[in-house]
Backbone as CSV, one residue per row, in Angstrom:
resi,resn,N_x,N_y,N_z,CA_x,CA_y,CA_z,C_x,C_y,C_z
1,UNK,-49.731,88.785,-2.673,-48.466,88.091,-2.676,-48.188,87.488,-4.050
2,UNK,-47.200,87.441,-4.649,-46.630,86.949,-5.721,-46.346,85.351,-5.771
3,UNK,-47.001,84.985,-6.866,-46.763,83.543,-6.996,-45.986,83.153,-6.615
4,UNK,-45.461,82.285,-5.568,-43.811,81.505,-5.635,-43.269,81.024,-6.244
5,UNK,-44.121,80.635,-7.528,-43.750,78.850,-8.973,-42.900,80.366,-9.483
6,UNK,-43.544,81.791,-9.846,-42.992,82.445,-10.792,-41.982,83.256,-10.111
7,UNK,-41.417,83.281,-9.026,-40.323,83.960,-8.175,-38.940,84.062,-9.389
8,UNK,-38.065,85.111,-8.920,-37.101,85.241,-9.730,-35.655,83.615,-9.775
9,UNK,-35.984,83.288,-8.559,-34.913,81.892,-8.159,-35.569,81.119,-8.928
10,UNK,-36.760,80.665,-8.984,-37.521,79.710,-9.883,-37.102,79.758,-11.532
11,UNK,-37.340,80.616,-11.902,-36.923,81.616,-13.278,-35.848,81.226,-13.514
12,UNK,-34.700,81.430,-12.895,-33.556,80.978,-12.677,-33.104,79.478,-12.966
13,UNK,-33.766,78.973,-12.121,-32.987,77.683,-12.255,-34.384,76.772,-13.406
14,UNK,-35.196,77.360,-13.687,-36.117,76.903,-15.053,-35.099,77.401,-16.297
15,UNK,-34.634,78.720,-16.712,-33.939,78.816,-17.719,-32.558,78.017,-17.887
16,UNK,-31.793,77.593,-16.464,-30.714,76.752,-16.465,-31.135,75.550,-16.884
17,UNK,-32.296,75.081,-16.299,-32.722,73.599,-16.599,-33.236,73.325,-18.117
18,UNK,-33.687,74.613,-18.824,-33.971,74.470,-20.405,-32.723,74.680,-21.200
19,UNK,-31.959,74.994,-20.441,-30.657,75.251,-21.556,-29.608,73.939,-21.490
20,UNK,-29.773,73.360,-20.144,-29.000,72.164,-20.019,-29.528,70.845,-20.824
21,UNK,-31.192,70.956,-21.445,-31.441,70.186,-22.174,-31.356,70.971,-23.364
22,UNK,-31.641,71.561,-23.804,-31.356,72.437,-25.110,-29.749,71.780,-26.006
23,UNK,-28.952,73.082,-25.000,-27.204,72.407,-25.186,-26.636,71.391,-25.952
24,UNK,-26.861,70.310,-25.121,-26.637,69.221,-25.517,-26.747,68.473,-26.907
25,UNK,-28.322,68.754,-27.615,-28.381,68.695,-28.414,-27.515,70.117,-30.002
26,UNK,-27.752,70.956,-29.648,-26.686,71.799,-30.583,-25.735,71.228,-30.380
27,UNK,-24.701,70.744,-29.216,-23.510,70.788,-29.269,-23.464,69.374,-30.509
28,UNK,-23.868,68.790,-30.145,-24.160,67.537,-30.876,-24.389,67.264,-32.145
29,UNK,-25.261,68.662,-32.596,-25.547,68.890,-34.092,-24.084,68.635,-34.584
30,UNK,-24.512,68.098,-36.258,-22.800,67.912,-36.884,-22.835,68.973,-37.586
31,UNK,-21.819,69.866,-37.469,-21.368,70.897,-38.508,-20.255,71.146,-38.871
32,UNK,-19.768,69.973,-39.426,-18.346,69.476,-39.476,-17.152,69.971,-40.315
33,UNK,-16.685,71.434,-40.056,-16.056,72.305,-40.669,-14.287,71.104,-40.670
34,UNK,-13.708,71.473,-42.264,-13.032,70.750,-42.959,-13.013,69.656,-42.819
35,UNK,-14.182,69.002,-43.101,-14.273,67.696,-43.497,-14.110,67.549,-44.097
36,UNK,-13.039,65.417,-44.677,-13.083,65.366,-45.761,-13.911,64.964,-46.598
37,UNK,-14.057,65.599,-47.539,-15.376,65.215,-48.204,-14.834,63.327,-49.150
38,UNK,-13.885,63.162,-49.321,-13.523,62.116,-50.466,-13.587,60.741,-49.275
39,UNK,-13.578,60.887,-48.128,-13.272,59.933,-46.925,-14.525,58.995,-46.860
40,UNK,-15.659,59.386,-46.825,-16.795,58.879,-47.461,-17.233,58.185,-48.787
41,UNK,-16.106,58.096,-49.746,-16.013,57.672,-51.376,-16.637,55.857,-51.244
42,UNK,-15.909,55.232,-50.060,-16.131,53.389,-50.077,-17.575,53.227,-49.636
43,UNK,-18.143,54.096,-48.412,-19.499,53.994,-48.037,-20.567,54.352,-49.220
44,UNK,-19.928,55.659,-49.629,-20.913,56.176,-50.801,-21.405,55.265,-52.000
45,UNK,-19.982,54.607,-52.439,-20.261,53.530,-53.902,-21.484,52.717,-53.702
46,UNK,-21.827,52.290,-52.683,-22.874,51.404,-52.619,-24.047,52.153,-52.999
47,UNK,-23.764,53.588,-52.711,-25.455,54.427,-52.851,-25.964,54.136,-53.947
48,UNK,-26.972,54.794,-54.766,-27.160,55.068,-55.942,-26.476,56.220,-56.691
49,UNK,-26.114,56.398,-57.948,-25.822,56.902,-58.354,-26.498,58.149,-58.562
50,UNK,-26.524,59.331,-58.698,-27.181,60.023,-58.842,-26.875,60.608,-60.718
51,UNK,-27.710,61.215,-61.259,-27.303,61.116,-63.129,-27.504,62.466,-62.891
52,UNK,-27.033,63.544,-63.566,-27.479,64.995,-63.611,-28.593,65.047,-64.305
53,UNK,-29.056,66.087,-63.871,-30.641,66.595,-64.212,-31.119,66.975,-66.073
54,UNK,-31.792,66.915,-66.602,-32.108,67.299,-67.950,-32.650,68.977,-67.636
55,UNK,-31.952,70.048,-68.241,-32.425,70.988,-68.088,-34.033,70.956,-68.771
56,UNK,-34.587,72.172,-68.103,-36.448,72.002,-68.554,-36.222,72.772,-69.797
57,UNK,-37.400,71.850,-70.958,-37.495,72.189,-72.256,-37.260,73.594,-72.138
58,UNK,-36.666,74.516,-73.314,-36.948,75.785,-73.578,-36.170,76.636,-72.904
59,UNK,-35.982,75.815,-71.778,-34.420,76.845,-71.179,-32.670,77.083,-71.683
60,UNK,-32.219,77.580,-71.771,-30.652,78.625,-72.146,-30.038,77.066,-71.159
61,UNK,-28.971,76.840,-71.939,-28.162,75.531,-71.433,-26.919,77.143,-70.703
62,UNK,-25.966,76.761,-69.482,-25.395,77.585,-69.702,-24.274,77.238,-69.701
63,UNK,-23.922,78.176,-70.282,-21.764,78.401,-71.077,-21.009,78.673,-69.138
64,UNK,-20.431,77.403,-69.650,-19.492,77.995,-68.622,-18.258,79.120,-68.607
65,UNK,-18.273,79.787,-67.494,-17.615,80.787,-67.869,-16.367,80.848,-66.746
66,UNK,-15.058,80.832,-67.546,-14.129,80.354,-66.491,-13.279,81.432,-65.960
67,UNK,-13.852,82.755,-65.688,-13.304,83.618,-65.055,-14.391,84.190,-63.660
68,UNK,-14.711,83.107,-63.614,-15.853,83.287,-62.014,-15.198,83.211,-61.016
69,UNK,-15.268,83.708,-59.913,-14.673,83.580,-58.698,-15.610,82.777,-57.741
70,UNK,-15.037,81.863,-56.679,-15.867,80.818,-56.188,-16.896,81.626,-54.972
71,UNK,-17.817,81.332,-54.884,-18.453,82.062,-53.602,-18.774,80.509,-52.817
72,UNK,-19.606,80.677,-51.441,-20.194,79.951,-50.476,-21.491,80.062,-50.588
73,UNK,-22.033,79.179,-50.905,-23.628,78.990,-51.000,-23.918,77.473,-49.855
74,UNK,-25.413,77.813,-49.508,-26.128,77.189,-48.705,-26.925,76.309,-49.061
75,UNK,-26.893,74.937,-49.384,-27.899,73.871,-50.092,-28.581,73.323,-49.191
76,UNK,-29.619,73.614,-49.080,-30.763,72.697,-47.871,-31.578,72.101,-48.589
77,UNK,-31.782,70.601,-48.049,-32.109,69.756,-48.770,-33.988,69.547,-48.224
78,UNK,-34.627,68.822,-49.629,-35.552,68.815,-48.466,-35.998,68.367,-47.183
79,UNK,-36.736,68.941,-46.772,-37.425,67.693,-45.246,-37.858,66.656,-45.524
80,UNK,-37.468,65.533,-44.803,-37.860,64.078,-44.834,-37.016,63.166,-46.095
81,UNK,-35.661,63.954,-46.326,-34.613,63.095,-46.748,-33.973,62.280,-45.923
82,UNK,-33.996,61.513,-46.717,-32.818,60.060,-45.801,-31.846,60.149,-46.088
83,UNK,-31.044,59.731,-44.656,-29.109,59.841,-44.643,-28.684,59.303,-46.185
84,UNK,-29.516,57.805,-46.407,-28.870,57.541,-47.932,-28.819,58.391,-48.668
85,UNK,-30.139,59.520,-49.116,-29.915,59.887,-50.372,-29.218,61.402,-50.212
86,UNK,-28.970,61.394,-48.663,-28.175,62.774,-48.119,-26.343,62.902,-48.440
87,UNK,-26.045,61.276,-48.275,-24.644,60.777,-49.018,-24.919,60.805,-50.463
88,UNK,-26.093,60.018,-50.427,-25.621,59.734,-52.439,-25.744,61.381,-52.673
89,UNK,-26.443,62.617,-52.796,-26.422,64.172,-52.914,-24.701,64.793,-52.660
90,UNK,-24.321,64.240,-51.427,-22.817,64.626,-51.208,-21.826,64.320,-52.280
91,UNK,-22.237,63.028,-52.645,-20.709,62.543,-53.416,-21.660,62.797,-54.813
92,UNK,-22.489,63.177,-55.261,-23.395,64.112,-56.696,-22.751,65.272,-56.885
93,UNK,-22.357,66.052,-55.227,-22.002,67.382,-55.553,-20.253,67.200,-55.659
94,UNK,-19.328,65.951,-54.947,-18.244,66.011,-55.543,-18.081,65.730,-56.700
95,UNK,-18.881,64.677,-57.414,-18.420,64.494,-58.764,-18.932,65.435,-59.981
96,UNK,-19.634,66.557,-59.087,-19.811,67.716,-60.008,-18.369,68.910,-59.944
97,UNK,-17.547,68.207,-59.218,-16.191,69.561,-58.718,-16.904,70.560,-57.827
98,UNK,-17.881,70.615,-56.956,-17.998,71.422,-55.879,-17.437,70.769,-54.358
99,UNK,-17.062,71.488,-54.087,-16.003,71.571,-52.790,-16.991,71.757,-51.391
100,UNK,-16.831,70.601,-50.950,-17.960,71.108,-49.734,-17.350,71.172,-48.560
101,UNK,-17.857,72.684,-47.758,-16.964,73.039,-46.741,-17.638,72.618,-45.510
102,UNK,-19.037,72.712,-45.636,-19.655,71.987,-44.153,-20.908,70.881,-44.535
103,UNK,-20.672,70.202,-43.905,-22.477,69.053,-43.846,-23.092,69.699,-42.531
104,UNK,-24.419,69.435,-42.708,-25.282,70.328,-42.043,-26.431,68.836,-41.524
105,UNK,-26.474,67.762,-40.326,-26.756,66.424,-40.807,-28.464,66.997,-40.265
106,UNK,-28.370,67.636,-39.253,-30.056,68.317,-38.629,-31.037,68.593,-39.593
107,UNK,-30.770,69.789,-40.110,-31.217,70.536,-41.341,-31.134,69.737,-42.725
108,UNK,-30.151,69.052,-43.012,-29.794,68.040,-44.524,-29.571,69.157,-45.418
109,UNK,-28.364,69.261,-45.119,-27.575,70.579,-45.865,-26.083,70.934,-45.842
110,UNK,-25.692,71.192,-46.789,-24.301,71.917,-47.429,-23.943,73.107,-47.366
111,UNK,-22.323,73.149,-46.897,-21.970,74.425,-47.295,-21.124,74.595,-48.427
112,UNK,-21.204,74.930,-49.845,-20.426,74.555,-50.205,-19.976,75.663,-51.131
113,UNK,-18.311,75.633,-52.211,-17.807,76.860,-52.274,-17.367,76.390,-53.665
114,UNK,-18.282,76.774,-54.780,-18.297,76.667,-56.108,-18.866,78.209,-57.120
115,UNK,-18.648,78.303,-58.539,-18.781,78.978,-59.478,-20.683,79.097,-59.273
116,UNK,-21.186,80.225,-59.639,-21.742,80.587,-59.366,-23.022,80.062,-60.424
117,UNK,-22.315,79.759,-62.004,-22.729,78.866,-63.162,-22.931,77.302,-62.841
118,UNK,-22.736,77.034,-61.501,-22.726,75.684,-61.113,-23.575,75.374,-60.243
119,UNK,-24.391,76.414,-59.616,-25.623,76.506,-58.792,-26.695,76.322,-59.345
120,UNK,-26.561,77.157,-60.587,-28.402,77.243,-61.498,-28.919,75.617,-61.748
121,UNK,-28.145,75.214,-61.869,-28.600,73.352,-62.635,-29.049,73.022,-61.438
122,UNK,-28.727,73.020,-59.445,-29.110,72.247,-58.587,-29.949,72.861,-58.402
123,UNK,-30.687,74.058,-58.689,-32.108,74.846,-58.273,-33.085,74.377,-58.125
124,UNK,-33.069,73.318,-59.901,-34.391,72.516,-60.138,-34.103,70.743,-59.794
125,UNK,-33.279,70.981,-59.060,-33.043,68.855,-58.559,-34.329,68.538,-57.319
126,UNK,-34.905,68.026,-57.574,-36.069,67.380,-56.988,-35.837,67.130,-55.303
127,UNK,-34.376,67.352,-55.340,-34.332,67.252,-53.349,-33.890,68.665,-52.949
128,UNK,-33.858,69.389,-53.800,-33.159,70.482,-53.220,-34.186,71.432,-52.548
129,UNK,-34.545,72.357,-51.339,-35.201,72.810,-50.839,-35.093,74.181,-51.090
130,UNK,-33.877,74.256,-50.651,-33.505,75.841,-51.065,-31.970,76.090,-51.313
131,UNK,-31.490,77.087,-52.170,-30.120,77.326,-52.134,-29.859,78.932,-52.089
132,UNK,-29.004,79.290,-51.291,-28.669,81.036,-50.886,-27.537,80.810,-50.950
133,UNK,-26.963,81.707,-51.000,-25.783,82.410,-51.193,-25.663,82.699,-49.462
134,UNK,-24.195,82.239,-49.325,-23.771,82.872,-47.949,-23.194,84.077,-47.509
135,UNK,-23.947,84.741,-46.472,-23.567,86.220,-46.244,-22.945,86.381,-44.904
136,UNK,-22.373,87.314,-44.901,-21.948,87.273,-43.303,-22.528,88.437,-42.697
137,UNK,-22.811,87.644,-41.281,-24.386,88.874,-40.680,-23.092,89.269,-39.546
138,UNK,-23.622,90.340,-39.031,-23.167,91.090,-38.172,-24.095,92.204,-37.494
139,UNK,-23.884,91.806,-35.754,-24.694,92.458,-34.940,-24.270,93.540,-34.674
140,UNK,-25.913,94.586,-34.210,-25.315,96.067,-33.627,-25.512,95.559,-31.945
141,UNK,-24.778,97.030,-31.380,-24.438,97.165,-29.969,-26.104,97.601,-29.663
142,UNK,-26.349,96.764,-28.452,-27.657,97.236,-28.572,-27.299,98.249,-27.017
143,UNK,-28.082,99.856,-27.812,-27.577,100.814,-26.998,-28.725,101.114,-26.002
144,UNK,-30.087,100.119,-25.756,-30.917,99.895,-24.461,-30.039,99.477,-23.217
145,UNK,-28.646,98.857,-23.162,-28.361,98.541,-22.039,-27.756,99.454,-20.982
């Protein structure tokens, strides 16, 4: 005879009961598409300032080049940043002229839609975790069904 705990009704209402706690939290995540980014300016002043970075000895300063077209890149910040220095980073990247299209508050991350000459300098900033370029994925039909 087949376990009863592992019956298909059990199964059932175990995957409903992990998704109803699951849920909640994604829905909750902030991923706050057109936000304003400047609305935050009175909270931010109090932060610290953030100063731009000294490029590392021996490296090519670079020329800006003003026929770039803007792309969407992904700034994830590191783990175990605090909301403070997650604002003071936000209003760093407005007063650099990057345009930020999403805050990411889970992860501590940006979406944001700048020159491509304007990425290389945040590579080496001491909170930055990682930065990609945004792609757009797209699924196949999966032809097992």
């Amino acid at each position: 005879m087949a376990n009863p705990r592992l019956s298909a009704p059990f199964l059932v209402f175990l995957l409903i009961a992990i998704l109803g706690l699951v849920l909640p939290d994604l829905a909750s995540a902030t991923i706050s598409p057109g936000t304003d980014p400047v609305s935050d300016q009175t909270q931010a002043s109090s932060l610290t300032k953030r100063e731009p970075h000294p490029s590392p000895k021996g490296s090519k300063q670079s020329v800006p080049v003003t026929n770039q077209e803007k792309s969407v890149y992904i700034i994830t910040l590191k783990d175990g940043t605090t909301d403070e220095e997650f604002q003071a980073y936000k209003q760093y990247l407005i007063s650099r002229g990057i345009e930020i299209k999403y805050e990411y508050n889970i992860i501590k991350g940006f979406a944001v839609s700048t020159k491509p000459s304007e990425i290389q300098p945040l590579e080496n900033d001491p909170l930055v975790k990682s930065i990609e370029k945004d792609q757009e994925v797209h699924t196949l039909p999966n032809s097992d069904l």
